[in-house]
N, C-alpha and C positions, 0 to 999 in steps of 0.2 A: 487289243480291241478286235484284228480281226477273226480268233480264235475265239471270241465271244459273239462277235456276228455272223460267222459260219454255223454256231450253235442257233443261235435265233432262226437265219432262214431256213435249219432242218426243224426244226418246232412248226416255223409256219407253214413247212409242206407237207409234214405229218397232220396241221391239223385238217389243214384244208383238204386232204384226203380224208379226214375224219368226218368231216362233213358230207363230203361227198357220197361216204358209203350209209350216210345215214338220211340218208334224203327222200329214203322211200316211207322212213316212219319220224315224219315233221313235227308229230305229239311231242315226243321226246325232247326234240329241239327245244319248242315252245316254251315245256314244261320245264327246261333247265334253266332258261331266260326270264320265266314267270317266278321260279324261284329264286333267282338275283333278284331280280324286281320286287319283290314285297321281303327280301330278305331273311326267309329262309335258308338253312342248308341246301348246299348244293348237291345234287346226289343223280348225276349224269348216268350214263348207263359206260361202265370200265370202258377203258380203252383198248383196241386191237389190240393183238402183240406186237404189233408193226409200230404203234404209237409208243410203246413203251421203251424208256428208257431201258437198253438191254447192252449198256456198258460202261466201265468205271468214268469214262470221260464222260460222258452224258448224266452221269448224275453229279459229277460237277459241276456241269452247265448246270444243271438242274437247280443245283443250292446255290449256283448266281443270282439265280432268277429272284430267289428265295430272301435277296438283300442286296444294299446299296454299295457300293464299296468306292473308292478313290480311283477314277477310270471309267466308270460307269454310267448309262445316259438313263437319267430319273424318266423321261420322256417315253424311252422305248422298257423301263424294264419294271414291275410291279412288284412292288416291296413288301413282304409276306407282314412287313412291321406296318403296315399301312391296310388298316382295317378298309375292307370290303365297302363300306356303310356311309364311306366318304362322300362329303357334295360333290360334286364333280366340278365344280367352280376352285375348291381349296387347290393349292398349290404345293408342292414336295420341293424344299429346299434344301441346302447342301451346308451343310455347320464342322468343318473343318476341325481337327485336331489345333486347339493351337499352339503354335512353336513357342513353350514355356517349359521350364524343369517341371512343371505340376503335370504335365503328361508323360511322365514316367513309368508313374504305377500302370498305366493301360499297355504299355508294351514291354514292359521290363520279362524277362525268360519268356518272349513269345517269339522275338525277332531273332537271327542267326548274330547273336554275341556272344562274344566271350564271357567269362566269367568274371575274367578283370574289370569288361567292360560294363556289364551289368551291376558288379560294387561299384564302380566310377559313379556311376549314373544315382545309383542309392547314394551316396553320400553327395551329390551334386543337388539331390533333393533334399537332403536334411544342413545341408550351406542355406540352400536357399530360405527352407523356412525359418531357419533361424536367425537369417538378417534380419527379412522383415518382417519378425514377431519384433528382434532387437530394436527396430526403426518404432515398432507400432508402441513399444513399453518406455523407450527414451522422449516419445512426441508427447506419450501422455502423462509422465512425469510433471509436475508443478514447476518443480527447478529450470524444466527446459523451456515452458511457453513465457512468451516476451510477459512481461510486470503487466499489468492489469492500470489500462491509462486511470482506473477512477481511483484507486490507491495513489496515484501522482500526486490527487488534489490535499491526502494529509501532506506530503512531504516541502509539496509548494508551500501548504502555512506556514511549516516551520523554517525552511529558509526563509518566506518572506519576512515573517514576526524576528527574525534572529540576523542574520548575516544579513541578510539583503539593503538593512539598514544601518549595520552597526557602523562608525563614523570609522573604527578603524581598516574600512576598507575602501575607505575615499582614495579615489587617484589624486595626484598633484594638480589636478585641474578643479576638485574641490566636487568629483561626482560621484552621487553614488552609487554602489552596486548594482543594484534594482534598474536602473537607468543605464546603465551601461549592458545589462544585460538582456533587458526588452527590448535596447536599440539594436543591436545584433552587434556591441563592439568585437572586431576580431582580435583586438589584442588583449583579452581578457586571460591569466593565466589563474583564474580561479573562480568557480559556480559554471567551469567549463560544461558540465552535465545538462543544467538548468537551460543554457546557453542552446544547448544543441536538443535537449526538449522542445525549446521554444521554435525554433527552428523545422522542427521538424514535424510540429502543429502548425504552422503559419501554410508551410510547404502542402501538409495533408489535404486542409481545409481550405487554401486559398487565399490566406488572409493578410491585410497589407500588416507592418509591424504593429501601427499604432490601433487595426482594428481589433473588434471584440465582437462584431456580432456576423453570423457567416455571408457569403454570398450563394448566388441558386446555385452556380458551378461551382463543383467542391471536386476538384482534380484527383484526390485520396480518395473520395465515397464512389466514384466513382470508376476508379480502377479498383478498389477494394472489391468491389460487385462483381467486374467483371473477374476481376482472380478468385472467388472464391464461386462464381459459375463456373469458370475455368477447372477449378479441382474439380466441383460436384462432376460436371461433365466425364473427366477421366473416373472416376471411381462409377458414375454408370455404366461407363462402358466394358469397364471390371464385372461390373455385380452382371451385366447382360451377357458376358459370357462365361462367366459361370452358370446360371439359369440355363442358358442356351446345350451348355456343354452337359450341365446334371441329363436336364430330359431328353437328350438323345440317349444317353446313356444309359437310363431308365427303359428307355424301350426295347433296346439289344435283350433277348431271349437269355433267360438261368440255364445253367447247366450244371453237369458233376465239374466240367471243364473248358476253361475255354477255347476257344476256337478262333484261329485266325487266318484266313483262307484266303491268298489270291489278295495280301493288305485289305481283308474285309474281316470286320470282326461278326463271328456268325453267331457267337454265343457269350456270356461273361460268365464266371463261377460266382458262386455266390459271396467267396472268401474278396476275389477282386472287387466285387462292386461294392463291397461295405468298404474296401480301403477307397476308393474312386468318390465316395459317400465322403468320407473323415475327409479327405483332402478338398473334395469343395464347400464342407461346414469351414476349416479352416482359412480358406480362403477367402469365405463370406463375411467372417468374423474381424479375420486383418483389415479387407473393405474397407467396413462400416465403421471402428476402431480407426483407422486412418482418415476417414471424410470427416468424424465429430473431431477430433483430435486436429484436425487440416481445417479446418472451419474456423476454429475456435484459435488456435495461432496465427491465422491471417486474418482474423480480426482484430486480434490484442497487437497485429504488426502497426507502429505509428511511423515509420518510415517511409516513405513514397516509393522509395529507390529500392526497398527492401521488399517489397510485396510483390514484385513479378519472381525476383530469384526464389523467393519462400515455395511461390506455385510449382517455379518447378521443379524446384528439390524433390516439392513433395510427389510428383510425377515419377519421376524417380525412381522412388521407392515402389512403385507399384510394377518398375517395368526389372527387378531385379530377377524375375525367375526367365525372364525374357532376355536379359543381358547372359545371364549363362546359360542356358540355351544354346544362346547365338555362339558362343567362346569358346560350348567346350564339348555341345552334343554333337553329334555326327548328324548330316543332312536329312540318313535316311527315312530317320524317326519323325514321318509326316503322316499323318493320319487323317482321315476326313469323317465326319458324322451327320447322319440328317440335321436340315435346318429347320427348327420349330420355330413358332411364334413368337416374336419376345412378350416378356411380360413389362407391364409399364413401373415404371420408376416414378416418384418424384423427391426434385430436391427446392428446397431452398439454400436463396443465399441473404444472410447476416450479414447487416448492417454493420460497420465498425460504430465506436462508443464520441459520435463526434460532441455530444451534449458533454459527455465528460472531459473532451480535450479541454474547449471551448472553458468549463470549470478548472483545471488546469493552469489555463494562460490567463485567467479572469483573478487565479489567484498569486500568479509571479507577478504579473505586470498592472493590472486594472489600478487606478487609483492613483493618489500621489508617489511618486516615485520619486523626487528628488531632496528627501530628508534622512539625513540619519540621528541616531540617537547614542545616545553614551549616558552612566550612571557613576556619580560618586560613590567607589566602591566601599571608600571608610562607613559610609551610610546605608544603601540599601545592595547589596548582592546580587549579583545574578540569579542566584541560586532561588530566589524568592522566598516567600513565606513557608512555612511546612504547613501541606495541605493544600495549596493554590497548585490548578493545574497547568497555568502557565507561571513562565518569570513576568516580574512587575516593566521588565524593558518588551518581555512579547508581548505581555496583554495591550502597552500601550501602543505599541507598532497596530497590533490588530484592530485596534479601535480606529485608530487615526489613517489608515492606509487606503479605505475608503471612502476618509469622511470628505467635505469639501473644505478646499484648502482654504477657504475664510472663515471656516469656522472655529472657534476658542478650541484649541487642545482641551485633549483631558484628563491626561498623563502627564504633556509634554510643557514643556516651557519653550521656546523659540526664541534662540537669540538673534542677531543681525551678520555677525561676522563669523570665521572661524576661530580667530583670537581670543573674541569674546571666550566662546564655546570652550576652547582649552582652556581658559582662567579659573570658568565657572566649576568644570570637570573635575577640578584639582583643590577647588574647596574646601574643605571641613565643615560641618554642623557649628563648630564655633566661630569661622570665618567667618561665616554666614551670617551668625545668628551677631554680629560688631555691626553687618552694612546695616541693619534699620535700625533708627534713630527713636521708634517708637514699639510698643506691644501690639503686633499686629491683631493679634482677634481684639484688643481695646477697641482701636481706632476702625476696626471693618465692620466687625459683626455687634458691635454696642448701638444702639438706635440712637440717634441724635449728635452722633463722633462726628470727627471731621470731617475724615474716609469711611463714612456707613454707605457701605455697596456700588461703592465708586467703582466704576467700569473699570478704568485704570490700575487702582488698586488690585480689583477683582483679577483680575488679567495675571496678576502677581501671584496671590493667594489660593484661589480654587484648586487649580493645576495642584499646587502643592498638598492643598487638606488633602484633597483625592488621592494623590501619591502615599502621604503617611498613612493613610488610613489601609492602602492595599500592601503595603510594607508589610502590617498587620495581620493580612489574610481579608481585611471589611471590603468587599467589592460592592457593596448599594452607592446608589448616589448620595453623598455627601454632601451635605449642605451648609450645613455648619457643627461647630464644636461640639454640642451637647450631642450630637450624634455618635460619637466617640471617645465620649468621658471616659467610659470604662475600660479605654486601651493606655492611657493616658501614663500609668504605672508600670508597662511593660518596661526591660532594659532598649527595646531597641523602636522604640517611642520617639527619638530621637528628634526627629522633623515632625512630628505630629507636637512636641512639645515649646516648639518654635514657631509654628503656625496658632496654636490653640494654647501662650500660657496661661490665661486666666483662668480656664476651664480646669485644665492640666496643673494648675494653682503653682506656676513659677513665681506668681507676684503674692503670696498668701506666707509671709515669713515663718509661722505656728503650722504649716504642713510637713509630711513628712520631708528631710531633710535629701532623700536619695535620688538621685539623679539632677537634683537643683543646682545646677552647674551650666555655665555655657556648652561644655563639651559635652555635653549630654542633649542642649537643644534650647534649656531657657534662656533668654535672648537676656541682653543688660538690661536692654531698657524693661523688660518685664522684671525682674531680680531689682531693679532703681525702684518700683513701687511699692515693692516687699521691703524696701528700706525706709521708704520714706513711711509706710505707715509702724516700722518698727521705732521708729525716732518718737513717736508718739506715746509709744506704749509703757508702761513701770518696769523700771530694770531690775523684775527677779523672774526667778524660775520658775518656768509653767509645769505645772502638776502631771502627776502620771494621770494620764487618759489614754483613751482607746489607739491614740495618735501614736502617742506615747509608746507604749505596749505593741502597733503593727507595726511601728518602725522596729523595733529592735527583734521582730517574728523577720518581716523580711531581709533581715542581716544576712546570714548564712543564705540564702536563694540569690538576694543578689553578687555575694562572691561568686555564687556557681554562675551567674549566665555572664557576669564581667570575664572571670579565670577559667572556668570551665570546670567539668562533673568534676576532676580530678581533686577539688580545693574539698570535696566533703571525704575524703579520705585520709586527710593532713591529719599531721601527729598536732596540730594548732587546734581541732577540733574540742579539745577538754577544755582549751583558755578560752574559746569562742563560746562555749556555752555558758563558764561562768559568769565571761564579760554580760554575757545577754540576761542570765537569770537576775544577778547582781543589778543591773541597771531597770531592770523591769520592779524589781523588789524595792530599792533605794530611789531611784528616779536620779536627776538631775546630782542628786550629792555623792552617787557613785563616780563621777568625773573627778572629783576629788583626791581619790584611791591613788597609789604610785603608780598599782600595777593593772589600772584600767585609764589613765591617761593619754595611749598610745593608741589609733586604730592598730587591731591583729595585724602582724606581719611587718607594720613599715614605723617608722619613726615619724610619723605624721601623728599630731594629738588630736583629736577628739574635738576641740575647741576652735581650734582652725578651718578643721575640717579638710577636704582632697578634693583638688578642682578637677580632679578624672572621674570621681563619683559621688561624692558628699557635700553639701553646702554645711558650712561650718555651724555646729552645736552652739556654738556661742549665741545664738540668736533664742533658742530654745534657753536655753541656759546662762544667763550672762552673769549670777549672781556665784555661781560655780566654778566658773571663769573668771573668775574674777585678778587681775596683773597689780599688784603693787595696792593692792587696797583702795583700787580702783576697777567701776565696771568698765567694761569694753566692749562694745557690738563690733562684731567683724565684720568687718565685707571681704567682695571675693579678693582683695588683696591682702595677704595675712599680716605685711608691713602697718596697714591702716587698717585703726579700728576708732568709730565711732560712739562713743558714750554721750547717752542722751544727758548727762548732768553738767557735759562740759557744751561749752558754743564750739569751739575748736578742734578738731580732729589730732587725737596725737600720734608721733609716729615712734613706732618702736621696733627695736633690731633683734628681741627677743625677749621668748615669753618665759616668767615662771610664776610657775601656779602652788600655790598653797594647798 
């Protein structure tokens, strides 16, 4: 400093002499002030030779004067970059180099380094960009920003519809998942995840366990706010000094080369300022790339405890060309540059997604929480119908999980105990179908029955039409049987044929014969009607008809969905089709035959019929069947057969047929 202010006060005694000797012709004067004044060139009249710089040191001073440098007083010295034309109100501030690896390019081969030290520094710069390009492409990656809370809300259906209910996940205390998992139990060693979701919405939002709808202080909305003004903040103060740092830089004078005089840069080349250019388009780019990328993960953060450490990770990353700097550049590398204006910024900060939390915890917990459910697997599958987009155990959870717990299930049956519940579980369609003593669709849906639309009843039956009918794939509401006649003949009709036999024609002894069996669905006491009106009837053989003829079409179909596709590839298929043509052709006197008296495959006759698929032919047929020159109506015990010509039932230990 004071070798620049011993330059200063010979300037001001030179000029003041300059003045002095020109005092006799004042025009001049005038005329040089008049042109500052309306801003024209200046065009004074040359200087002495006494004025004149007339030695190498003096024109160094000279090219001080000429610019600002790191040591210098803005105040006393006029910056040749600072246009004439200025208000005189503006201000001339001081914009420092700042201490980052990204101020490399400005002094690399200018300052007295080595060569090693100058690779150091090049490769100190290409570390650094390449972290935080690597920080900017792993943040924007999908894989790395937290799960998107409104995707939560499919995953909650499906635990809720599924596990949350399923009865094999009751504790010994008889509770269920759902319930144990909305309460916050800690010793839960399963739907841990859900557990610690919910958790971690209550905590966001403020919400007591059993709430559902928010309060005004939301302790997550509003640290979320303040951390992601938090980030916005730091990355303006990034983009400000980059702006800052381009237009100083911008106004340092082109050269063939640059110039760096006394730590004052007097010139840039042009090859420098386009790199000085690339390095703060690059660093504008990682910015703005890190505030959307920084926004948009501290929004999707649903942790409370997680969203200040995320803020300042992400700070972090923006101070990486700062942290090597500091670790690994030498001191000296400090550089100062005029201070410009900033230019204005704006950010927002993004709400996090608390309507979707809220949707979220509305679909773990909201609702009845203390039922589970289970399905007799011999009858309907998990797996549901093909084509239903949910299983017939989800659809019913989803319906009921909402609904109010007085009102009629619509899936579900409710029993009292859990004894019960395991009894029921463990059922069969034929079990089933021994406990009622009467035809259900008789006695419910017949107008004038005993049970026509008794509450009680109802309470029994509905639940179930509804159940067979989505077995099915039929989701409408069902009302009654005729709504479902034409599923009636499917193999896996089973409880639709139990609910609905008269429609379903288990009491109709002249229908087709398949599936008319309790293990299939028709209950006794519907198959007891079908006898009692066959007792009436003439004991001979009903004619081939349409009945006739579909039965023996769906022979081979229903082998495949009993045994499966595999049974239409059987070396049985040539006797399957004779049996079928033959009996289509002959009707009833094909029974007869030696070598069509057997169903295909088993030592079961024809006549008897198979209580896993067949009600016995004899009813269709009794004059064909005929035992000892005797008719005989079978029922489903092949021991008893009933002939309408005798009062007496007789019993026999074995058939032979004529």
């Amino acid at each position: 400093f004071e070798r620049v202010n011993d330059r200063l006060h010979l300037l001001e005694s030179r000029m003041d002499g300059l003045v002095e000797e020109k005092a006799a012709s004042p025009g001049e004067i005038i005329a040089c002030a008049i042109g500052i004044g309306d801003g024209s060139p200046v065009e004074c009249n040359e200087p002495t030779p006494e004025t004149q710089p007339n030695s190498e040191k003096d024109q160094v001073a000279a090219g001080a004067l000429g610019s600002v440098g790191v040591g210098s007083d803005p105040t006393s010295i006029t910056s040749s970059r600072v246009s004439v034309h200025d208000d005189p109100d503006d201000q001339v501030g001081m914009v420092p180099f700042a201490e980052s690896a990204w101020t490399y390019p400005v002094v690399i081969c200018l300052v007295r380094a080595g060569v090693v030290e100058a690779i150091f520094a090049v490769l100190l710069l290409l570390v650094n960009l390449f972290m935080q390009v690597a920080f900017m492409i792993v943040i924007l990656t999908p894989d790395f920003l937290p799960e998107d809370i409104a995707e939560q809300i499919h995953f909650a259906k499906r635990w809720r519809r599924s596990v949350a209910h399923d009865q094999q996940n009751l504790d010994l205390a008889s509770t269920s998942l759902a319930s144990r998992v909305c309460n916050g139990d800690g010793a839960l060693i399963v739907s841990t995840r859900q557990a610690s979701l919910l958790e971690n919405i209550d905590k966001y939002i403020g919400l007591a366990t059993d709430a559902f709808e928010p309060e005004f202080f939301q302790p997550g909305v509003l640290l979320a706010v303040v951390c992601v003004l938090l980030w916005s903040l730091c990355v303006y103060k990034e983009l400000r000094s980059i702006v800052h740092a381009f237009e100083a830089v911008r106004l340092i004078p082109r050269s063939a080369t640059t110039i760096l005089q006394d730590n004052v840069l007097q010139s840039l080349s042009i090859s420098r300022f386009k790199v000085l250019k690339a390095t703060y388009v690059v660093r504008t780019l990682i910015a703005i790339s890190l505030l959307m990328s920084g926004i948009r993960w501290l929004a999707q953060t649903t942790s409370i405890t997680e969203l200040m450490l995320n803020a300042v990770a992400l700070n972090a990353i923006l101070d990486v060309d700062e942290f090597l700097f500091a670790g690994f550049t030498p001191m000296t590398i400090h550089l100062a540059i005029q201070k410009l204006e900033p230019l204005p910024m704006k950010y927002t900060a993004r709400k996090p997604q608390v309507d979707a939390m809220l949707a979220v915890k509305r679909e773990l917990c909201y609702g009845n929480q203390t039922f589970v459910v289970g399905m007799v697997t011999e009858d309907t599958p998990l797996g549901g119908h093909t084509g239903a987009a949910l299983s017939l155990v989800e659809r019913a959870v989803e319906i009921h999980k909402f609904a109010d717990p007085h009102e009629e299930p619509y899936y579900i049956g409710f029993v009292p105990n859990r004894n019960t519940f395991d009894i029921d579980r463990s059922q069969s369609i034929a079990d089933e179908t021994a406990e009622f003593s009467f035809c259900l669709e008789q006695v419910y849906f017949t107008e004038g029955a005993q049970w026509y639309q008794d509450p009680a009843m109802g309470a029994l039956i509905n639940f179930r039409l509804r159940t067979a009918a989505a077995v099915l794939g039929r989701f409408d509401h069902i009302t009654n049987c005729q709504q479902v006649a034409d599923l009636c003949s499917q193999h896996d009709a089973r409880l639709l044929r139990l609910v609905c036999g008269v429609t379903c024609k288990c009491s109709d002894p002249f229908s087709s014969p398949w599936y008319k069996v309790p293990y299939h669905g028709c209950a006794d006491s519907c198959l007891e009607i079908a006898q009692q009106r066959l007792a009436s009837e003439e004991c001979k053989d009903r004619p081939i008809d349409d009945t006739w003829n579909q039965m023996w079409d769906d022979y081979l179909p229903t082998l495949v969905n009993t045994y499966g596709p595999a049974v239409s590839q059987s070396s049985a298929i040539p006797l399957l089709e004779a049996l079928v043509l033959a009996m289509k052709t002959d009707g009833c006197v094909a029974l007869t035959r030696p070598e069509f008296q057997y169903i295909v495959g088993s030592q079961v006759r024809w006549c008897e019929g198979n209580p896993d698929l067949i009600r016995p032919l004899a009813w269709t047929c009794p004059e064909s069947c005929w035992v000892k020159a005797h008719c005989y109506n079978f029922t489903l015990n092949p021991a008893t057969s009933i002939c309408p010509l005798y009062q007496e039932p007789l019993m026999i230990t074995r058939f032979e047929l004529f």
